[in-house]
DRENLUM-304612 format. One line per 4 residues: number of its first residue (from 1); for each residue x, y, z of N, C-alpha, C. Coordinates in Angstrom, 1 decimal. Layout:
REM DRENLUM-304612
NUM) X,Y,Z,X,Y,Z,X,Y,Z | ...
//
This chain:
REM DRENLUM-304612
1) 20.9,-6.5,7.8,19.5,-6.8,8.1,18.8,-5.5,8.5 | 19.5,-4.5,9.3,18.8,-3.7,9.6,18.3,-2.0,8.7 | 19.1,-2.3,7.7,18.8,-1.3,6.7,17.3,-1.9,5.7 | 17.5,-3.4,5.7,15.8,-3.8,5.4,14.8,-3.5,5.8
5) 14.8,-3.4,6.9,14.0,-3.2,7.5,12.6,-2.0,7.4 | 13.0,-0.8,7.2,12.6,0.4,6.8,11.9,0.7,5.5 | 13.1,-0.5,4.4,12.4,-0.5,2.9,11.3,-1.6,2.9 | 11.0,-2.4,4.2,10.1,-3.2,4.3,9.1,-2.6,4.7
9) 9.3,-1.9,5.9,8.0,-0.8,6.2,7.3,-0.2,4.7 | 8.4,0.4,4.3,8.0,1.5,3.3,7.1,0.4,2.2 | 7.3,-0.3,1.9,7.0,-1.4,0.9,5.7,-1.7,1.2 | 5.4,-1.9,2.6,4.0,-2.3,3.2,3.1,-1.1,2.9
13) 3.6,0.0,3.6,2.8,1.2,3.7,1.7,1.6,2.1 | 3.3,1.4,1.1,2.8,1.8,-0.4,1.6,0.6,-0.5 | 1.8,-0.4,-0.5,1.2,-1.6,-0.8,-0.4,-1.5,-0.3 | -0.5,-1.1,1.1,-1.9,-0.7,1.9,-2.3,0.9,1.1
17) -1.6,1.7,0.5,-2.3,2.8,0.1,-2.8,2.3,-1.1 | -1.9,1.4,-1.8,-2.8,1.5,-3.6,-4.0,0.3,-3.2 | -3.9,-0.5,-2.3,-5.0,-1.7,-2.0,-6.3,-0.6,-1.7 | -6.3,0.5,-0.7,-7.1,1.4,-0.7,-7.7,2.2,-1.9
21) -6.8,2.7,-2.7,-7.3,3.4,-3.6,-7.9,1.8,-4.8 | -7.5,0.7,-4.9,-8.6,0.3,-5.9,-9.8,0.2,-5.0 | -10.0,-0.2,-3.8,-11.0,-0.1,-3.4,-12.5,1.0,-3.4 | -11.7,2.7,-3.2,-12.2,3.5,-3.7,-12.8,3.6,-4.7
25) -11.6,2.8,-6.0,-12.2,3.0,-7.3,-13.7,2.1,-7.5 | -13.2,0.9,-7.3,-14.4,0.1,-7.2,-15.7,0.7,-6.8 | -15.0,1.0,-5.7,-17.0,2.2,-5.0,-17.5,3.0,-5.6 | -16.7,3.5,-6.6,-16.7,5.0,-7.6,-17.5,4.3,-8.4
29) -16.7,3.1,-8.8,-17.2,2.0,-10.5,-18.5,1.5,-10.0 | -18.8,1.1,-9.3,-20.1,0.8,-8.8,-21.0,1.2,-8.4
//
């Protein structure tokens, strides 16, 4: 369980950078 843990973090982290970058895009596109 505890080796999950980390690839969970990491999972989240990527997940909140690309949700940011479409957002960016959108602002660009708009």
């Amino acid at each position: 369980m505890l080796t999950l843990i980390p690839i969970l973090v990491i999972a989240n982290m990527i997940f909140i950078l690309l949700l940011k970058l479409l957002t960016v895009q959108m602002e660009i596109l708009a």
